[in-house]
N, C-alpha and C positions, 0 to 999 in steps of 0.2 A: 504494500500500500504506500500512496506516495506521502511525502511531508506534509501535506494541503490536505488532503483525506484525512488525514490522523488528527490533525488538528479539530480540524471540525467534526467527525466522529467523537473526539474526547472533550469537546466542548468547552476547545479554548481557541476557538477562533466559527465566526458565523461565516455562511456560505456567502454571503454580500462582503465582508472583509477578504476573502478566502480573492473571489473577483478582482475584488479593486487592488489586490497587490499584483495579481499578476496581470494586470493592465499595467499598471505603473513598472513592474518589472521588461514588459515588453516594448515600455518609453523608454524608459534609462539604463535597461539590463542588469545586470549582477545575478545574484542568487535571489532566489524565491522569500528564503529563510530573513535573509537578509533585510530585502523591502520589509518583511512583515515587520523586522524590529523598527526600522526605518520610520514607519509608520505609526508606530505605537501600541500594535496589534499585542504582540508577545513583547518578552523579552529574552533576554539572553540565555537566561539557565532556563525555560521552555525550550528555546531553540535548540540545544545541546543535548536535554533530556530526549528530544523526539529525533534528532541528527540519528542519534546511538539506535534509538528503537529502528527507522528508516535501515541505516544502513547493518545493521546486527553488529555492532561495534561498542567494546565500551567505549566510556565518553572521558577527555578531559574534563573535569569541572576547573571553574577559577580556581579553587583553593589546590587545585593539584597543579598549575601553574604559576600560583604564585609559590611554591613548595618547590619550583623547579632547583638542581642541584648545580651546584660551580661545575665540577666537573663532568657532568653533563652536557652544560649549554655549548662550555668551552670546546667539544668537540667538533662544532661547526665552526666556519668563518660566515660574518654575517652575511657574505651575498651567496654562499649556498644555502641558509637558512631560510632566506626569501627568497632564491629559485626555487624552492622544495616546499615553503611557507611548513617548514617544522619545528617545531620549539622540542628540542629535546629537556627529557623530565626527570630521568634516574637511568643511572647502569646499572646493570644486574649481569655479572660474568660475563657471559661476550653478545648480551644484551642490552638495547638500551630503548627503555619505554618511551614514548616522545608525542607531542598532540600533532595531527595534520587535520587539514581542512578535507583532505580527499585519502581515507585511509585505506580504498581499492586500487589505487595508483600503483601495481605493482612494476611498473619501472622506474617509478621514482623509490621505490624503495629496495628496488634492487639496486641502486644507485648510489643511493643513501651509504648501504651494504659496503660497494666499493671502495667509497670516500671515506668513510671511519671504521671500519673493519667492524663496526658491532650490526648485529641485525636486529633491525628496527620492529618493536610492536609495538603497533599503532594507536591509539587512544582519538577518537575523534573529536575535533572541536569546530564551532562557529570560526568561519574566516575576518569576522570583525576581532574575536579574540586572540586570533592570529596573528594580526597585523598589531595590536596594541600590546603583546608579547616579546616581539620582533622590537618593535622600538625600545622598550623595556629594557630588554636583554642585550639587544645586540647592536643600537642607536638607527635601525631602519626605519628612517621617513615613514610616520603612519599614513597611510592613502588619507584624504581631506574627507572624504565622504564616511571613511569609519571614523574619525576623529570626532565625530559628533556624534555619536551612538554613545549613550551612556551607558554604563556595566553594571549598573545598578536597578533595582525592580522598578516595575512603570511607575511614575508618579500615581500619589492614591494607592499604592499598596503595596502593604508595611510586614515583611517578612516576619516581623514577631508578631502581628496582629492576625493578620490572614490566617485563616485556616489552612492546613498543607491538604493541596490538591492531591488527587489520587495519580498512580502513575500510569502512563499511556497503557490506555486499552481496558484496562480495568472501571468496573462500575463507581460513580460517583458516590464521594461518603455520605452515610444517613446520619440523620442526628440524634439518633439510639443504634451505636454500633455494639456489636458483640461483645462481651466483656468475656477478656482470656482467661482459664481456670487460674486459679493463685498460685499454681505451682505447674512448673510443665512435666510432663512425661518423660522420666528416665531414658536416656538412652541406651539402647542395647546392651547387655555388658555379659561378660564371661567370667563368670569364677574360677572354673578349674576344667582342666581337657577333656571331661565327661562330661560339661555341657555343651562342646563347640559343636556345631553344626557341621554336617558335611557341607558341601559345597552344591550337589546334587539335592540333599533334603533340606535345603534353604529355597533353593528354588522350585519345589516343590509345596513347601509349606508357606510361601509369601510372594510368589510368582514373582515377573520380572522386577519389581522396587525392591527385592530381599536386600539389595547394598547399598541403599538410598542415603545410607546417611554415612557411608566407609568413604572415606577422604582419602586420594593420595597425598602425596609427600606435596608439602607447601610449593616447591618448588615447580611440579610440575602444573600445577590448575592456578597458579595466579600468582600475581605481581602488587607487591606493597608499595606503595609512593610517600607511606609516611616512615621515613627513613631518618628522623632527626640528627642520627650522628655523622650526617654529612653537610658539607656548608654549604647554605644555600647562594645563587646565583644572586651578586650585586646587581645594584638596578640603578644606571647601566653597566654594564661592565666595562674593564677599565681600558683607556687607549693601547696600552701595551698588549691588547688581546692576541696579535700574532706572536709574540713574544711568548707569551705564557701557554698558547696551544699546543709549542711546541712540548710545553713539556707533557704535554698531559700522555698520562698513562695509556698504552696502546692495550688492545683486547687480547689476551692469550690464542695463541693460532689452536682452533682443533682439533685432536689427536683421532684417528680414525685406523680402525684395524682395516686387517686385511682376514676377509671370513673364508674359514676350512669345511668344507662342504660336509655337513652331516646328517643323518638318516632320521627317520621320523621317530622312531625309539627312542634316538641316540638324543634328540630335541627334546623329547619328554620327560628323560633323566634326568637332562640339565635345567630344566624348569623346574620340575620339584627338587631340583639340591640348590637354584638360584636363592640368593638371601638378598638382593637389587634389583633396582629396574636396569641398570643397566645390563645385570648377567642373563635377563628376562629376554633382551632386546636383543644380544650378542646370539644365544641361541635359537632366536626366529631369524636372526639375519644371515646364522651358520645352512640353517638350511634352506631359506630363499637364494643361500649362494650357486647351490649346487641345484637349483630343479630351474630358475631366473636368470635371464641373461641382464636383467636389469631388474633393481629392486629396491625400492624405499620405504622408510617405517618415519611415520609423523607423530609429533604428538600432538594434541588436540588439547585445547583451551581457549575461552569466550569465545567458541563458534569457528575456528579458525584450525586449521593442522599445517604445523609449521615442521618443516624438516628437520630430520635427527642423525638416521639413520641409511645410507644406502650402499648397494655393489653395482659396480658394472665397469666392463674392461675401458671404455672411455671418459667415466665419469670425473670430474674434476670434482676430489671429496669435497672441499671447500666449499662449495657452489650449494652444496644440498642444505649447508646453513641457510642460504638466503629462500629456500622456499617456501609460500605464506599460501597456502589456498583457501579463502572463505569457502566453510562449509554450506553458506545458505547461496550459492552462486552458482549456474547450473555445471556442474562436473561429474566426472565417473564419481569422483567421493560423495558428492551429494546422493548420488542414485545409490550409492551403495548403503549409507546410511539410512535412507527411507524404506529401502525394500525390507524386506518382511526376514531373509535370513544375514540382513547386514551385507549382502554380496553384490556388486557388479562382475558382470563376467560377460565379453563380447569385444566387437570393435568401437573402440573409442571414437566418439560424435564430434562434430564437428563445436568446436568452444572455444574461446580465447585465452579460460584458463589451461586447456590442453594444451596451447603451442607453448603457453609461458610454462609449464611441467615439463617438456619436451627440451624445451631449449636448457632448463636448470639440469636435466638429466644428461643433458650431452647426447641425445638420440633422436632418429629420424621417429613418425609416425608409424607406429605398431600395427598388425592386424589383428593384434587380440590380446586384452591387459586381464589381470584379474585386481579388484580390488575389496578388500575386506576388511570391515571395523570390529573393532576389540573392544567390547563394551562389558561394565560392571553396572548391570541391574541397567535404567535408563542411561547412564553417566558414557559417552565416549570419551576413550582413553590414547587411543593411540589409530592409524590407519594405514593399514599396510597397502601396498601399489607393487604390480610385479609384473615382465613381461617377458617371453621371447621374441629375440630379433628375426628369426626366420617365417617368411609368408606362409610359408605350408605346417609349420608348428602346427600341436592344439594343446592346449591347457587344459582339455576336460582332466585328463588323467593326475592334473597338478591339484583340480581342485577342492577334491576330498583329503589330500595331505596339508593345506596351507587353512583349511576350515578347522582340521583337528588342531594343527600348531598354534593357529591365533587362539581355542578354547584352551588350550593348556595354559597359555599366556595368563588368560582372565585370571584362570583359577589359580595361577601364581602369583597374580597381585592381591587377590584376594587371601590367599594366606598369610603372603608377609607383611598384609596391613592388619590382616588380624592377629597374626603373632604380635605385631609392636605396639 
């Protein structure tokens, strides 16, 4: 649904304001989003709330860029910052979280990638808060036209006054809402190894939500931006910026193995003795080595599966860092994730996030991929991608061993998060 629809579906914006913005948008151009604040319609933290719903992305808010880090910002110079319009936010290992106004731009982010070695996740923000960032941080002329956009709620309404609106999509608050029991419901807990659950009679006894509430490891499902023990970004920073960028800390380079092809057993073993996600990941990857001429394992988080993992005799290991697929964007992952046994299995459609898979993997267009998601209870966790280079290959025979490998996988996260 578009930006304009949500709006007025969620009944912050009428079908007559909905018009007269994009008339006025169609006089003087910009974004949609834009005119509305322009206008007076919305403001800013609506605009931002419904960008994230729009695009499936979380969102910058203000407070995570005014949060932004020294050694973050300083990894740009300012006129890549505004050819890119990024405000970088936090590093995280050879990550760096950062707000864009377009956070499906995957060649500016592959870009991004090149020029600072870290790979970029995306946070999306309003491009007026973009540009008054940019000046902030990095002394970039704010455009005159956001310069008059105030960052503050519409006049008439008073953030500690107002009642807090519901969030897009959701029904409007009544004024006798539900009051929560005084205590919430225990979570799950195990005493002693005579009450664990198999992993089969969990899912039997609570169907697909039986792990509804089992977390992986922080690291792998989300990104903290309240990070106080780092210095935050002066405002502006200071003339000596090429000076000081230089010093800044470079991203540790990758280490990537090289996978020994081994048998579906031999895969099985190694999952139930794995005590990591990464020894989880090495032995789906030992054996995607030897049945795939090419083969990638993502991890999935806010909607998105970002490269980890992959083989292949041309692949430039480095490269697999930078891959970002939105999962709600049409691709093999997408279809693979909606169908009913987690599987795509055929020739790859015609899509633009194919050619950008294609070109990170270092190969031509396949006749036949298999892809399949590794899910705990609702929760995707990881998504694997595999193909042979030969036209007359088939994969039927691949696809009942790489179905059982990704199930042993689950079941091995599932152990070692409930061991811990």
């Amino acid at each position: 649904m578009k930006l304009g629809e949500m709006l007025v579906r969620d009944g912050r914006l009428t079908t007559e304001q909905l018009d007269q913005s994009i008339a006025k948008q169609r006089a003087v151009g910009g974004r949609l989003g834009t005119v509305m604040v322009e206008l007076g319609f919305i403001d800013l933290d609506t605009l931002t709330l419904f960008l994230g719903v729009e695009l499936s992305t979380p969102i910058a808010t203000r407070a995570a860029l005014e949060k932004a880090k020294k050694r973050a910002v300083r990894i740009l110079k300012p006129d890549e910052a505004a050819h890119y319009r990024c405000v970088p936010l936090l590093i995280q290992e050879r990550q760096v979280i950062a707000a864009i106004d377009d956070p499906h731009d995957m060649e500016s982010l592959d870009e991004l990638l090149r020029i600072t070695g870290y790979r970029v996740v995306p946070r999306v923000a309003p491009e007026v808060r973009i540009h008054k960032y940019l000046e902030r941080y990095y002394g970039v002329e704010c455009n005159p036209r956001f310069a008059k956009i105030s960052d503050f709620p519409m006049k008439g309404e008073s953030q500690a006054a107002a009642p807090a609106r519901p969030l897009p999509g959701l029904p409007k608050m009544t004024e006798s809402p539900v009051i929560a029991p005084t205590q919430a419901p225990p979570l799950r807990t195990i005493d002693d190894e005579s009450a664990t659950p198999s992993v089969g009679e969990a899912d039997a006894s609570h169907g697909d939500d039986s792990f509804d509430e089992i977390e992986l490891e922080a690291a792998d499902l989300l990104f903290e931006l309240d990070n106080d023990e780092e210095e935050a970004a002066p405002a502006p920073i200071s003339d000596s910026f090429a000076d000081e960028q230089a010093a800044t800390v470079v991203a540790p380079a990758p280490t990537h193995e090289e996978y020994r092809a081994i048998s579906v057993a031999d895969t099985m073993a190694a999952m139930e003795e794995a005590s990591g996600r990464n020894e989880i990941a090495k032995a789906l990857m030992a054996y995607a080595s030897g049945v795939f001429d090419v083969a990638a394992l993502c991890i999935v988080r806010d909607n998105m599966a970002f490269g980890w993992k992959a083989h292949g005799a041309e692949l430039d290991r480095k490269r697999i860092e930078t891959l970002l697929i939105p999962l709600d964007k049409p691709s093999m992952f997408a279809k693979a994730i909606a169908s009913e046994d987690k599987t795509f299995h055929g020739a790859p459609f015609p899509a633009t996030l194919h050619k950008y898979l294609f070109k990170v993997l270092c190969c031509g267009k396949p006749e036949s991929v298999v892809v399949r998601a590794i899910c705990i209870g609702n929760r995707i966790v990881n998504v694997f991608y595999g193909h042979l280079a030969s036209a007359d290959a088939s994969l039927e025979e691949q696809l009942a061993g790489i179905q059982e490998v990704c199930d042993a996988a689950k079941n091995a996260y599932v152990r070692m998060i409930t061991n811990a």
